[in-house]
C-alpha positions as CSV (number, residue, x, y, z in Angstrom):
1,X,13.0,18.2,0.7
2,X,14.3,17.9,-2.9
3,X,10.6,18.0,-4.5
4,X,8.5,21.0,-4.0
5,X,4.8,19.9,-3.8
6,X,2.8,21.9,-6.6
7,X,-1.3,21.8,-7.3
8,X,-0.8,22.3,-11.6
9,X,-3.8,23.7,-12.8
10,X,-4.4,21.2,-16.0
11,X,-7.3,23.4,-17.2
12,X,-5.6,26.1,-18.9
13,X,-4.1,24.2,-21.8
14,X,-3.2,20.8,-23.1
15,X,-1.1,18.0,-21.6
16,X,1.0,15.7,-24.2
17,X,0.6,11.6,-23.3
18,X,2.8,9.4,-25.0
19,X,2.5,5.8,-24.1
20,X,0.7,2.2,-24.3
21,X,-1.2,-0.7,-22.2
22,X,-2.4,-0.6,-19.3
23,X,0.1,2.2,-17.8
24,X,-0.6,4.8,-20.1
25,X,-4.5,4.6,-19.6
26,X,-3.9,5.4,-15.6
27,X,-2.9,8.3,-16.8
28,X,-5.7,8.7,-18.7
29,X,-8.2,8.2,-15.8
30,X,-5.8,10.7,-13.7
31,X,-5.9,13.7,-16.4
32,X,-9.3,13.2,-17.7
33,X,-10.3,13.3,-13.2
34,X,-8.4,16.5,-13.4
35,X,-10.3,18.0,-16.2
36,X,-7.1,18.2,-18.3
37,X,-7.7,18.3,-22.3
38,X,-5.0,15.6,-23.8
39,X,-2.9,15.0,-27.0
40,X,-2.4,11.5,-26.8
41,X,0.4,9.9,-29.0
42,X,-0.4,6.2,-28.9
43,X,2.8,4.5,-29.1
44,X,1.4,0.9,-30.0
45,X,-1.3,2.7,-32.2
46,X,-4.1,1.9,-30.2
47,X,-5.9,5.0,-29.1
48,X,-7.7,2.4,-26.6
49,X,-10.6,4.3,-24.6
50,X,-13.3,1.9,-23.3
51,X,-13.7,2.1,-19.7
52,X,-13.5,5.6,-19.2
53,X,-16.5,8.1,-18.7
54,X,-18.0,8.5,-22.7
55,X,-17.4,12.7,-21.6
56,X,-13.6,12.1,-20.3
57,X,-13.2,10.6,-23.6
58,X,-14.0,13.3,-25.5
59,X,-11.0,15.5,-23.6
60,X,-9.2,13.3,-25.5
61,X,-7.6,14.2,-28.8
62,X,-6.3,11.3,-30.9
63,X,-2.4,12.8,-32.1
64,X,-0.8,11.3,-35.3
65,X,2.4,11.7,-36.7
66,X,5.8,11.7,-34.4
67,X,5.4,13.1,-30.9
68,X,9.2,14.2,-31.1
69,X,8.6,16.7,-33.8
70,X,4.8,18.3,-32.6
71,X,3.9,21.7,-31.7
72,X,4.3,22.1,-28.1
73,X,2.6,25.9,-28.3
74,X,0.6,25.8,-25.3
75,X,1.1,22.4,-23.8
76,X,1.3,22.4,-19.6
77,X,3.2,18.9,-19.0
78,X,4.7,16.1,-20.7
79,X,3.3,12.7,-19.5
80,X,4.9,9.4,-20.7
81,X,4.1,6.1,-19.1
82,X,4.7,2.9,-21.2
83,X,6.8,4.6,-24.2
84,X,9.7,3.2,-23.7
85,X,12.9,4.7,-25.6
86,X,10.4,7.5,-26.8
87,X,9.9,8.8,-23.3
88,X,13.3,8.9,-23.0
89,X,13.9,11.3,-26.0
90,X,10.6,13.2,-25.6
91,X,11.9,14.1,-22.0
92,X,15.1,15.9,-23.2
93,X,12.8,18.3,-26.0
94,X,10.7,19.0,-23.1
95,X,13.7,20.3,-20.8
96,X,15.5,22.3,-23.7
97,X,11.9,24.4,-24.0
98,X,11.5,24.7,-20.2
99,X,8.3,21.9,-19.9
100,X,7.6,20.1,-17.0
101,X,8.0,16.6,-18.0
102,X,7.0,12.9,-15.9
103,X,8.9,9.8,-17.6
104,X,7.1,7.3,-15.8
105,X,9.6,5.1,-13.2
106,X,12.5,7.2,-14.7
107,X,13.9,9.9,-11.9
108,X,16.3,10.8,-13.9
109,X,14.5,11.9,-16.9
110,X,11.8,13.9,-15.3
111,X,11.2,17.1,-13.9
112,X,8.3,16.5,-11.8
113,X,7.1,13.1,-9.9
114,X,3.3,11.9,-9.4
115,X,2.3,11.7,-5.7
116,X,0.3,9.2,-4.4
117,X,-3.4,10.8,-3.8
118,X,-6.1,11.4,-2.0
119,X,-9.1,12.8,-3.9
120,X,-12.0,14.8,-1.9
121,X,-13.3,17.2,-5.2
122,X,-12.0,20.6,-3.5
123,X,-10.0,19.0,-1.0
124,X,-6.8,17.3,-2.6
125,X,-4.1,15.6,-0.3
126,X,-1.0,14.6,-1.8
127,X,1.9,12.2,-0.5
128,X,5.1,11.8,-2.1
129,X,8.7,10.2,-0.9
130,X,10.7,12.0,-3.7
131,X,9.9,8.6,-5.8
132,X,12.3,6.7,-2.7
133,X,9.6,4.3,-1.8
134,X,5.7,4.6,-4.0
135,X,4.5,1.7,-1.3
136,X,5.5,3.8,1.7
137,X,3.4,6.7,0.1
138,X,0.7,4.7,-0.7
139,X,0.6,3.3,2.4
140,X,0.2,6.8,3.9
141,X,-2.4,7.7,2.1
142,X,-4.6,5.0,2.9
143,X,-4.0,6.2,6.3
144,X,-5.2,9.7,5.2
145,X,-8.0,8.4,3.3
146,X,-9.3,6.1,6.0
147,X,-9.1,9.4,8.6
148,X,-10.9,12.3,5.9
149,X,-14.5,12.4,5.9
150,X,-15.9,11.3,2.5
151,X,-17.5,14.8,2.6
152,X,-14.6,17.1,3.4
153,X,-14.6,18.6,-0.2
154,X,-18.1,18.9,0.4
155,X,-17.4,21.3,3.3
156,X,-14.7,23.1,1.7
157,X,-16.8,23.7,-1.9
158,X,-19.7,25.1,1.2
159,X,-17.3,27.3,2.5
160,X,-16.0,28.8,-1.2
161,X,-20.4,29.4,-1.7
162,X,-20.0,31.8,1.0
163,X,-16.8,32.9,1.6
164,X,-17.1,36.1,-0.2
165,X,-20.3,37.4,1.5
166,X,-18.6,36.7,4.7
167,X,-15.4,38.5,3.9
168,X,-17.5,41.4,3.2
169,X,-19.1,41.7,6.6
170,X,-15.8,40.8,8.1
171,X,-13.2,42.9,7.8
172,X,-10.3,42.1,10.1
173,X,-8.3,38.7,8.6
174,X,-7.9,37.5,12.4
175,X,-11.7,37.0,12.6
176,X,-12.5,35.9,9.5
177,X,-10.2,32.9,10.0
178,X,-11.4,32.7,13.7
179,X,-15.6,32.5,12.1
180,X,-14.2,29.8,9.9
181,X,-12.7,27.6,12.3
182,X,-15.9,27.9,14.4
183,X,-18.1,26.8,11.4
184,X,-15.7,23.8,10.3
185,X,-15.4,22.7,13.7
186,X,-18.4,23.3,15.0
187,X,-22.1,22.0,14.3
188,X,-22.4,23.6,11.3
189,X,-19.4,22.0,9.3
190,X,-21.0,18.7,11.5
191,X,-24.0,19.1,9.0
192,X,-22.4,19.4,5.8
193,X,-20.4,16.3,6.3
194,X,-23.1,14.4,7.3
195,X,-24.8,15.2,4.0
196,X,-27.4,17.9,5.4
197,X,-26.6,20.8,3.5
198,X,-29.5,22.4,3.3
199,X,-29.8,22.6,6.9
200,X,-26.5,23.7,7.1
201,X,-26.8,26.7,5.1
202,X,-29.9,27.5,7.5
203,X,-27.8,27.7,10.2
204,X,-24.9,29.6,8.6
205,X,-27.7,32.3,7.7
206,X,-29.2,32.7,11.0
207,X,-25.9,34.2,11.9
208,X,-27.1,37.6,12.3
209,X,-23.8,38.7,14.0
210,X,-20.6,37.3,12.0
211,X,-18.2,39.4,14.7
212,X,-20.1,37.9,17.7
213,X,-20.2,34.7,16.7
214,X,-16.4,34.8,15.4
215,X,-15.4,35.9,18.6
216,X,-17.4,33.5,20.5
217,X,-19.9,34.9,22.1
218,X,-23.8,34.0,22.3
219,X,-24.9,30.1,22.4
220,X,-22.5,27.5,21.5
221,X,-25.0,24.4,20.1
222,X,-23.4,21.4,21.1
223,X,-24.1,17.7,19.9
224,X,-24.4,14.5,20.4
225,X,-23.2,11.3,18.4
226,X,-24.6,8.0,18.5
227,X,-21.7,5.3,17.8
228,X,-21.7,1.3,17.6
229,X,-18.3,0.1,18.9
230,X,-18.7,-2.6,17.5
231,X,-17.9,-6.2,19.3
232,X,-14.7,-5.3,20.2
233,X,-12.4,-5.7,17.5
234,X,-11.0,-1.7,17.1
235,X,-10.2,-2.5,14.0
236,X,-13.9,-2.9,12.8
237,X,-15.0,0.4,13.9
238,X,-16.0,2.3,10.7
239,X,-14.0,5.3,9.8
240,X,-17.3,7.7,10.7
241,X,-17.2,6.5,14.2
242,X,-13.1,6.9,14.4
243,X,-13.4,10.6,13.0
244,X,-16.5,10.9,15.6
245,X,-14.4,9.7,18.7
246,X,-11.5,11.9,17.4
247,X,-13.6,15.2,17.4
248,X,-15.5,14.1,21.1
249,X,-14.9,16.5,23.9
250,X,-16.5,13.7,26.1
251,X,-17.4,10.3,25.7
252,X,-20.3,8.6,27.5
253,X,-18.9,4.9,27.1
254,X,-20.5,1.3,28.2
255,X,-18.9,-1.5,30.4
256,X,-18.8,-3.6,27.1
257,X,-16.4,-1.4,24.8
258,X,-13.0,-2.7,24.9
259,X,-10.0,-1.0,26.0
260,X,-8.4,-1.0,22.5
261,X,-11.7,0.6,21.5
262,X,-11.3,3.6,24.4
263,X,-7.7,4.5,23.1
264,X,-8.7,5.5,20.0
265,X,-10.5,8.8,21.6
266,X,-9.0,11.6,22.0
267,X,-7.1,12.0,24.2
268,X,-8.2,14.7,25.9
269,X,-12.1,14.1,25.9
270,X,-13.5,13.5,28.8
271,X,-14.6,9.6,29.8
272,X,-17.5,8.9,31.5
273,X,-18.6,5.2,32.6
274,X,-22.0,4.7,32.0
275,X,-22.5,1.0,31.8
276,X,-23.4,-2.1,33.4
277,X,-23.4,-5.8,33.3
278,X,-25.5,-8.1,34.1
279,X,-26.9,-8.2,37.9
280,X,-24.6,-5.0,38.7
281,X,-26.4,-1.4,39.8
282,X,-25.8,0.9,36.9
283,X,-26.5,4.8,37.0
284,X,-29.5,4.3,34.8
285,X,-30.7,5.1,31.3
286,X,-32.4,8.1,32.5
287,X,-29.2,9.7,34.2
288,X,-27.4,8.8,31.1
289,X,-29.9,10.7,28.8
290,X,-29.6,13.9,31.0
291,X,-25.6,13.9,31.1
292,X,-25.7,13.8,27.2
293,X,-28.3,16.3,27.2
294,X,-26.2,18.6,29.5
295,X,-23.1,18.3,27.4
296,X,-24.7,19.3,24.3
297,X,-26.6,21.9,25.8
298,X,-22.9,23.2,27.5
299,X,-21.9,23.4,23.8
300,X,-19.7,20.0,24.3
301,X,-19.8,17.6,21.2
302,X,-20.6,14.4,23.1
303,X,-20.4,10.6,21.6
304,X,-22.7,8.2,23.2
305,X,-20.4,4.7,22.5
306,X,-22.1,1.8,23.0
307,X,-20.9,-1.6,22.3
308,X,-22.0,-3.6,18.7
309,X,-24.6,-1.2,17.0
310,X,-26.7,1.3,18.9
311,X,-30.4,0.0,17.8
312,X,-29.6,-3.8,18.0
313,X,-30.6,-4.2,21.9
314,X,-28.8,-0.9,22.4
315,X,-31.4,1.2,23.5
316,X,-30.6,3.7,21.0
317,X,-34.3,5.0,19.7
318,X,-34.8,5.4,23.6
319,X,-32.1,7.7,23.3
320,X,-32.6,9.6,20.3
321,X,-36.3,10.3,21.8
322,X,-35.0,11.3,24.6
323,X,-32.4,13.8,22.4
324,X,-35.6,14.7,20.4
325,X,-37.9,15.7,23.0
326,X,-34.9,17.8,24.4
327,X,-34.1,19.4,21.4
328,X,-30.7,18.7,20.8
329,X,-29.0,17.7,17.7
330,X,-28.0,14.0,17.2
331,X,-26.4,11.6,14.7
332,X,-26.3,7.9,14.8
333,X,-23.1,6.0,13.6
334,X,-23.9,2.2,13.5
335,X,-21.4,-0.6,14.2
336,X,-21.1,-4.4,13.6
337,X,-23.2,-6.2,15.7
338,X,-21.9,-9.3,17.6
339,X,-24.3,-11.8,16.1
340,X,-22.3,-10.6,12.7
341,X,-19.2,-10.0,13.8
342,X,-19.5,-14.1,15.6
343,X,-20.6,-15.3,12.3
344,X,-18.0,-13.7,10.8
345,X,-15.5,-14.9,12.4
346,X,-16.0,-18.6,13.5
347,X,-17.6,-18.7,9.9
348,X,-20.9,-19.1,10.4
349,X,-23.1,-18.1,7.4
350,X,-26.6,-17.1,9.4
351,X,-28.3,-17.4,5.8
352,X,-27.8,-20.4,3.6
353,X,-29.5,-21.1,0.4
354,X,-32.5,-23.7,1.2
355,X,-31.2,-24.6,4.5
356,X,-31.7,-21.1,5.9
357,X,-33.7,-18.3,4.8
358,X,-34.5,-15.8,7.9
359,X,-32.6,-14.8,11.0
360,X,-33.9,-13.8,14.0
361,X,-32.5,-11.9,16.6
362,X,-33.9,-11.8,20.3
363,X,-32.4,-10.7,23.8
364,X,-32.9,-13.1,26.8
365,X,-30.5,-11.9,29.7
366,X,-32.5,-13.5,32.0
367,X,-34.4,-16.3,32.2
368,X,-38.2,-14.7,32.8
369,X,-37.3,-12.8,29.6
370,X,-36.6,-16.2,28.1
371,X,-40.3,-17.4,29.3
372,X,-41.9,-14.5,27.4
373,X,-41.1,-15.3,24.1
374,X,-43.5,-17.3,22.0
375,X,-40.9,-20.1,21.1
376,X,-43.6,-21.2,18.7
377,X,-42.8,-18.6,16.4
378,X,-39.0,-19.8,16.2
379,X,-39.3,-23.7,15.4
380,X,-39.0,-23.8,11.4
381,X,-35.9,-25.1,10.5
382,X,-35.0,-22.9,7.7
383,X,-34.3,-20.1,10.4
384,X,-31.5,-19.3,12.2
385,X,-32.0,-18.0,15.5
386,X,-29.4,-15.4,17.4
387,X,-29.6,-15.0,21.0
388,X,-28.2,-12.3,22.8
389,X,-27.0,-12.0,26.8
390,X,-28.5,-15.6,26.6
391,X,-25.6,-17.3,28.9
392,X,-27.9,-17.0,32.0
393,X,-31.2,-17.6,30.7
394,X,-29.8,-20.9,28.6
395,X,-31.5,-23.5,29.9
396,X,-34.6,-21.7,29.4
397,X,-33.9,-21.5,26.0
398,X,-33.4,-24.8,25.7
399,X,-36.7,-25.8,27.3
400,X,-38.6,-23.3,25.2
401,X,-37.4,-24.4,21.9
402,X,-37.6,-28.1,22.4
403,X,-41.5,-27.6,24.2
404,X,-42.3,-25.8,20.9
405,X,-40.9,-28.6,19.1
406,X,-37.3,-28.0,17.4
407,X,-35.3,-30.9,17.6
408,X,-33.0,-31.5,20.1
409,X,-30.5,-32.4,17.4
410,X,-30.1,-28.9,16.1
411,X,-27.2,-27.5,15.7
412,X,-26.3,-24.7,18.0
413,X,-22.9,-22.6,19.2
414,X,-22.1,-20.6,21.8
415,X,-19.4,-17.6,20.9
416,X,-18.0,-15.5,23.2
417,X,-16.0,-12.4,22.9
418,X,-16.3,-12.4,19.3
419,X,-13.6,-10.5,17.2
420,X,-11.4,-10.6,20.6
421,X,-7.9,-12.0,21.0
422,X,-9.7,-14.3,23.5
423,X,-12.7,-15.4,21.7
424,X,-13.9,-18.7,22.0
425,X,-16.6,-20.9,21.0
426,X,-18.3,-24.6,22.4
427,X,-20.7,-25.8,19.5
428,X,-23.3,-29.0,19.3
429,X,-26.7,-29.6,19.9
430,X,-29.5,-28.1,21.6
431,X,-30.2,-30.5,24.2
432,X,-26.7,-30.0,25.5
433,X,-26.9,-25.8,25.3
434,X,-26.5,-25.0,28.7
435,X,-23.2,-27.7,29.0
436,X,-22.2,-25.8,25.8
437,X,-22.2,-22.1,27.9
438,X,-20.3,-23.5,30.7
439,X,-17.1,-24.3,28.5
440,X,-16.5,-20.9,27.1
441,X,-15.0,-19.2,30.6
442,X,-17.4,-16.4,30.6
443,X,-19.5,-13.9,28.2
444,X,-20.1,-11.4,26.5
445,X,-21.3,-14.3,24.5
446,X,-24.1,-15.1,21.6
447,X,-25.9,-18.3,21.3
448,X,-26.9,-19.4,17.3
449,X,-29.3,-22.0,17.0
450,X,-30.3,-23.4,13.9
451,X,-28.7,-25.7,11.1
452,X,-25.8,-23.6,9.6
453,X,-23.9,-24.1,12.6
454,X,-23.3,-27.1,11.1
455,X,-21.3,-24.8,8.4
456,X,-19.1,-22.8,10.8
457,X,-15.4,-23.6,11.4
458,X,-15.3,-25.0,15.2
459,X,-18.1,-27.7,13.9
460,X,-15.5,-28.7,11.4
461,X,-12.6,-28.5,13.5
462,X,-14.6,-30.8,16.2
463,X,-16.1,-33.6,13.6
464,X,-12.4,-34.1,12.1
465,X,-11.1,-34.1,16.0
466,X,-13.4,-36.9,16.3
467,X,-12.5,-38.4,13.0
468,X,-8.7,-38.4,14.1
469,X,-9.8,-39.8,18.2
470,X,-11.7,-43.1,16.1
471,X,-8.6,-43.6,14.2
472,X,-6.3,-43.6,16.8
473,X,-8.4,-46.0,19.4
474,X,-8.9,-48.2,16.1
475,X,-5.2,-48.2,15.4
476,X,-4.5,-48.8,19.3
């Protein structure tokens, strides 16, 4: 490790910027984020400040004259990005007084390098590769970023509110860290990152016994997370549900969530099946309430993962009610649902100006539930209409739509393991829907029905197939 990794506290005195363009004013918006007060000798002499907050701006003290012969009396660092031969110079009268000193791209003439960071208020991360490779830092930190909760300096500035009070009751360093680590890890630092503070703070006062609870003793308050997997894609899962599977001691999954999906939980949570498909005996949604109410109430922090989003066809609110009446503590994490992830993909836009302007979404997995909707409701053309589990009950879609009146010339797709490796998709009409589910080898799939079909990529691919089949049997 040639670079020691420092946190300089630009607060107690000025910083010196000399530079011009575009590089000099990132610095800018680095210092002023940092509180720093600046000198800033404009090389070009343009003191150039729109864009940044009006109060950064006013940190910001326009310097004259030559930056090689000013008082340096107080000044922290020596930033130059963009000041060419000046830098240069400016970087040997800050060594010979003992200043740190950054000569932007230019190892050689500074002191000090710029990592690549991640900003969370109190919680600052910084990555550096001893200026070897800025991409390869960069890179990690997007990493870092994507896996820190937005709130995490949150949680930290929470802790610093009563950190003092607690020290005081707390005598023994061994417990105080051990009472820390059960509030950031437990429901408590839970709340704060999800942005209830106030009910955080509740909690953290109804400690009445800082030892006892340090040490782990009395009742552990578990909790229970509601996540939308998404339609399989792992790489769509939000970075709330990630950091929620991460932190799971068990994991109440369904048959749906892919196996790229389940490797992305801890590894050692607990797994438990809870699913079913279609025409196969599951264990019930009742059973599944009660073994997420018994984890929480064991202390456990469950996640209840559930493929697309939990309150599209999900049965989430039955759930939460169920979480509710029980009085355990719950959060709901919501995922992509496959009617958007399908559209998404095979480029179907489910709203298009003047040809579509409302979607409807619906759940037929079998064919009586087909019969009870009012098809009449779903005939204007200027809707799009997303069916899911409809595979089975298709033809009964068919037949309800076309009784009500749509035309049997609509266009309709049918998509199946959207956002998969193996996804596929028939598209054409809806007189020939069911043909349509028979050519995509199997479901989870999602039936769209309505004109911006007509938009989406395999309706393309299929009219210039046909193009090319005319011109080749006109040509033979």
């Amino acid at each position: 490790m040639r670079y020691l990794p420092i946190f300089l506290d630009l607060q107690t005195g000025p910083v010196l910027l000399l530079g011009a363009g575009e590089l000099v004013r990132a610095k800018l918006r680095l210092l002023t984020a940092a509180g720093a007060r600046i000198r800033w000798y404009a090389t070009s002499g343009d003191h150039d400040v729109s864009g940044l907050d009006p109060a950064d701006a006013e940190r910001i003290q326009f310097a004259q004259g030559d930056p090689l012969t000013a008082d340096l009396t107080g000044v922290v660092a020596i930033f130059c990005a963009g000041a060419g031969d000046i830098g240069v110079a400016m970087s040997v009268r800050a060594k010979s007084v003992g200043l740190p000193v950054n000569v932007m791209d230019d190892l050689e003439h500074s002191t000090f390098i710029f990592p690549a960071i991640v900003d969370r208020g109190e919680v600052v991360v910084a990555v550096g590769t001893g200026g070897a490779s800025p991409v390869v830092a960069r890179r990690v930190r997007e990493r870092i970023e994507a896996m820190l909760p937005a709130g995490i300096g949150d949680l930290a500035s929470f802790i610093a509110r009563f950190r003092k009070s607690i020290h005081g009751r707390i005598s023994e360093m061994a417990l105080r860290r051990r009472f820390w680590e059960r509030v950031v890890d437990g429901p408590i630092g839970a709340l704060v990152l999800d942005g209830r503070k106030d009910e955080a703070e509740a909690a953290l006062n109804d400690i009445t016994d800082p030892f006892a609870f340090a040490q782990g003793s009395g009742e552990i308050q578990g909790h229970v997370t509601l996540v939308g997997a998404g339609p399989g894609d792992p790489d769509l899962l939000t970075i709330k549900a990630l950091r929620a599977l991460q932190d799971a001691d068990v994991v109440f999954y369904d048959e749906l969530v892919s196996s790229e999906i389940l490797d992305r939980i801890r590894r050692d949570a607990t797994r438990v099946p809870v699913g079913r498909r279609v025409g196969k005996p599951g264990i019930g949604q009742h059973a599944i309430n009660r073994l997420m109410i018994e984890a929480a109430k064991s202390g456990q922090r469950a996640v209840r993962l559930k493929g697309g989003d939990p309150f599209v066809f999900g049965r989430g609110g039955e759930e939460i009610e169920a979480l509710r009446k029980a009085n355990v503590a719950y959060s709901v994490v919501p995922g992509i649902t496959a009617g958007l992830g399908g559209a998404a993909q095979f480029e179907v836009p489910l709203t298009y100006r003047h040809e579509a302007l409302r979607i409807t979404f619906l759940t037929a997995h079998r064919a009586k539930d087909a019969e009870a909707v009012d098809w009449s409701t779903l005939t204007d053309t200027r809707m799009t209409v997303v069916v899911y589990m409809g595979m089975t009950a298709a033809p009964s879609v068919r037949s309800g739509l076309l009784a009500a009146g749509r035309s049997p010339q609509t266009p309709v797709g049918v998509f199946a393991r959207v956002t998969r490796p193996d996804a596929r998709a028939a598209v054409g009409t809806l007189e020939n829907l069911p043909d349509l589910v028979e050519k995509i080898d199997g479901g989870p799939a999602i039936l769209i029905i309505g004109d911006v079909v007509a938009h989406s990529a395999p309706w393309r691919h299929q009219n210039l197939n046909q193009i090319i089949s005319k011109i080749l049997e006109a040509a033979a």
